[in-house]
N, C-alpha and C positions, 0 to 999 in steps of 0.2 A: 127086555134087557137093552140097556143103553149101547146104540155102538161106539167104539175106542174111536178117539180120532188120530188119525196119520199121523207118524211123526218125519216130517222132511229133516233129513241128516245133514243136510247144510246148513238148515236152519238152528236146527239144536246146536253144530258147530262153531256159527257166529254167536250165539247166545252164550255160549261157555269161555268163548273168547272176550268176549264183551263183561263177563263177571270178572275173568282171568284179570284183567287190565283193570278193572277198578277196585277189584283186592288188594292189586300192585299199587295203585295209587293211593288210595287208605291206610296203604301200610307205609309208605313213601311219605306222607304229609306227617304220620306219628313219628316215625325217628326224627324227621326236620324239627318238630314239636317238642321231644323229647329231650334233642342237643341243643334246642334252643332253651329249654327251662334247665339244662344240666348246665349251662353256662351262668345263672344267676346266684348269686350270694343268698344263699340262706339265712346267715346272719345279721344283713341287713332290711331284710325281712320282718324278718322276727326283733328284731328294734324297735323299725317302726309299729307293730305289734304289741310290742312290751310296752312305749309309750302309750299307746292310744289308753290297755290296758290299767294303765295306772291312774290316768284321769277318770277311768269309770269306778277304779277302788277309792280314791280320794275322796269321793265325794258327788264328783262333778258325771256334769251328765252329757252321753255324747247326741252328736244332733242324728238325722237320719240318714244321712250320706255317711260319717263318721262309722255309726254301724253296717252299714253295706260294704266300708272297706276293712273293717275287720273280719265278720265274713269271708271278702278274698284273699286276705293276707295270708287267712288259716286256708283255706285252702289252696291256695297257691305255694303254699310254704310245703304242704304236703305232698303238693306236685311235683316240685323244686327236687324236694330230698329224695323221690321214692324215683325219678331220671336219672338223681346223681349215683343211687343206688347202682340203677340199671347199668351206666357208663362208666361203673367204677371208680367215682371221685370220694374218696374220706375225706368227711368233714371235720377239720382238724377243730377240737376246743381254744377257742383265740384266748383264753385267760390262764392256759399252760403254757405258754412263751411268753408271757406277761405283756399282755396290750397288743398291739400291732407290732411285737418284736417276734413272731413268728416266723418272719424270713430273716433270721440276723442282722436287725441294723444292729448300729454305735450307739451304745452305752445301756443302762437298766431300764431306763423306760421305755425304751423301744424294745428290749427285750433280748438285748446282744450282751451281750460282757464287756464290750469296748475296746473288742478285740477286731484285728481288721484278717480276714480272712477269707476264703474263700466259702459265701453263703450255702444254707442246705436248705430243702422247704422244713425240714422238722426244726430248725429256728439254730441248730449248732453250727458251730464254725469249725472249719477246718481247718487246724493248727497245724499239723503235718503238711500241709501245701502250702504257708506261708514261711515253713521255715526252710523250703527247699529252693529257691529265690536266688537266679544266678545272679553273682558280681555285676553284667552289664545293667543291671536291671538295677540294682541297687544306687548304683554310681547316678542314676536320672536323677536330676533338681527336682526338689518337689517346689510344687507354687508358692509363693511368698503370701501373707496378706496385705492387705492394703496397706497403702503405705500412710503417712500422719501427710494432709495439708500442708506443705509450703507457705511460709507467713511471705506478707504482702508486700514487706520491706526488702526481702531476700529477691522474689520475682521483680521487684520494680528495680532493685540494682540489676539484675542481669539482662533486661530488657531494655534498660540506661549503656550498658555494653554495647549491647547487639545495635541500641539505632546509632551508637557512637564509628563500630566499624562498620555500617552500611554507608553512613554520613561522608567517613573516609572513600570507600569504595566508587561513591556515587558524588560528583564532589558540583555535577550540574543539579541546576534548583529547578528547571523544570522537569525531572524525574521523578522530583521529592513531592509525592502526595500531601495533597489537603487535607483537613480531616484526619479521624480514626477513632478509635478508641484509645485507650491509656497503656494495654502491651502489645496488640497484635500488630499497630502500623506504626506508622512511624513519625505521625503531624497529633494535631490535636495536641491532649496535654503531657509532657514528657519527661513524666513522671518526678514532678518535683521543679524539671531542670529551670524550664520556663514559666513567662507568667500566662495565668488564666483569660480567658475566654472572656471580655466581658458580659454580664448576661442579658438580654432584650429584655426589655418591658414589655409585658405583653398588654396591650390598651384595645375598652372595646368600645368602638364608635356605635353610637346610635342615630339612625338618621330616618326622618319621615318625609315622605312624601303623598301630594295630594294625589288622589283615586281618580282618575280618568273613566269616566261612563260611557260607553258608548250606550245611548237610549235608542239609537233606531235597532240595534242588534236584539239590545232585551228584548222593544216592543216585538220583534217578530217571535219570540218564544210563545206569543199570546193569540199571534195569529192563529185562526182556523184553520182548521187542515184541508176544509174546501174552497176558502177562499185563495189560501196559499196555493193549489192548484190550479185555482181558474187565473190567477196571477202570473203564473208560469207558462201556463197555455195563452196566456193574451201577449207576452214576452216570444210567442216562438216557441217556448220550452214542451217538450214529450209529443212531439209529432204535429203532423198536420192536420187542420182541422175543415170542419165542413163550413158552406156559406152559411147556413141557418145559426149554427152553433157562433162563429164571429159575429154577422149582426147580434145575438142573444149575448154575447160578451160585452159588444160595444153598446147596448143598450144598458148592459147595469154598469158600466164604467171601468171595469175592467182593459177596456183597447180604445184608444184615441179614435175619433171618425175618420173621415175621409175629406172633411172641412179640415180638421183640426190639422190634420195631417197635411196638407196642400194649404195652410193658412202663412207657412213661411217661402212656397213658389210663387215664383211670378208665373203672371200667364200664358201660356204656350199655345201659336195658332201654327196649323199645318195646312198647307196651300199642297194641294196637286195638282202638275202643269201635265197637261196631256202630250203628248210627242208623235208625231205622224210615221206609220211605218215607213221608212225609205225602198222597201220591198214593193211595196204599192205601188 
């Protein structure tokens, strides 16, 4: 006979605590799941559904993605409804308020009457709350519409005013701006009063000139990259070099000799006169 093995009671006790919490959490991630598909339109679901649908009735034929999202439409749609079930949301029929006039807008196609009232969700207005509407409330302007354009002869007389008493007001000319446009300033043209602007010719010169070459610059794009080096190095350039390495430069011509170099000094003789110690 097999023997039982032990069971350590603490062990068992994290072990039930441990299932406890991830029960909680399985159960915690479905409601999040569930107010979060209770929150989606059904109706627009099932649209995009009904479309797809219809091009597979027409005739026409869907591709393979096409079918895989039909698939989830329908079952997403099943999800959808059977959360909103759960959280208690009625799915109201949108073509008994006729259209999106469900919440009472203004007028039949929307679904309202064209009555202004106080909205319900089931799509009726509330006429008893619109007629109970105290005096102050009534006495409020309502907004005008826009108004018609101003014709241009009307603005340009009373802009013809306005620079007439600023003209008065301001009676020195170097206050009086250059320039402007036609109503906001008060130079440029005015409106009518004075004469125009003559207008500039605009003229376009063409003009050539000869192309300057610099050839030493080109040739060095042709240089080597080792002779351009060793040219550098025979200038002094990238450090100091060894004696072997200068003769071998000045041997391929890279560095002038040491003739060539002392071919523009005269010649230099150094005499040393011996001097007797006076210590002696």
């Amino acid at each position: 006979m097999p023997k039982e093995k032990s069971i350590n009671p603490a062990q068992a006790a994290r072990k039930a605590e441990k299932a406890k919490a991830i029960k909680k959490g399985k159960a915690t991630l479905q409601a999040q799941k569930t107010e979060r598909l209770a929150k989606k339109n059904p109706f627009h679901l099932q649209k995009q559904l009904d479309e797809l649908k219809t091009v597979e009735e027409s005739g026409g034929k869907l591709t393979a993605h096409e079918k895989k999202l039909v698939e989830g439409l329908e079952k997403e749609i099943k999800a959808v409804r059977k959360a909103r079930e759960e959280k208690g949301v009625v799915d109201e029929p949108r073509g008994a308020a006729g259209g999106r006039g469900g919440r009472g807008g203004f007028g039949g196609g929307r679904g309202g009457a064209g009555v202004l009232g106080k909205r319900r969700r089931d799509g009726d207005t509330d006429e008893s709350e619109s007629d109970e509407v105290d005096e102050e409330t009534k006495r409020i302007p309502m907004p005008r519409d826009t108004p018609p354009p101003i014709p241009k002869e009307v603005l340009d007389k009373w802009y013809a005013k306005r620079r007439e008493r600023w003209q008065k007001r301001n009676a020195n000319a170097n206050e009086t701006p250059l320039g402007g446009n036609d109503r906001g300033s008060f130079g440029g043209n005015n409106g009518g009063m004075g004469a125009e602007r003559p207008k500039m010719e605009v003229k376009t010169v063409y003009e050539a000139k000869p192309v300057i070459r610099d050839l030493r610059k080109e040739a060095t794009a042709f240089v080597p990259a080792v002779v351009r080096q060793k040219m550098q190095r025979g200038k002094g350039e990238g450090g100091l070099m060894e004696e072997d390495e200068l003769e071998r430069l000045e041997r391929e011509g890279y560095v002038k000799g040491m003739e060539q170099r002392g071919a523009g000094v005269g010649d230099m003789n150094v005499e040393m006169e011996e001097v007797e110690d006076e210590d002696a």
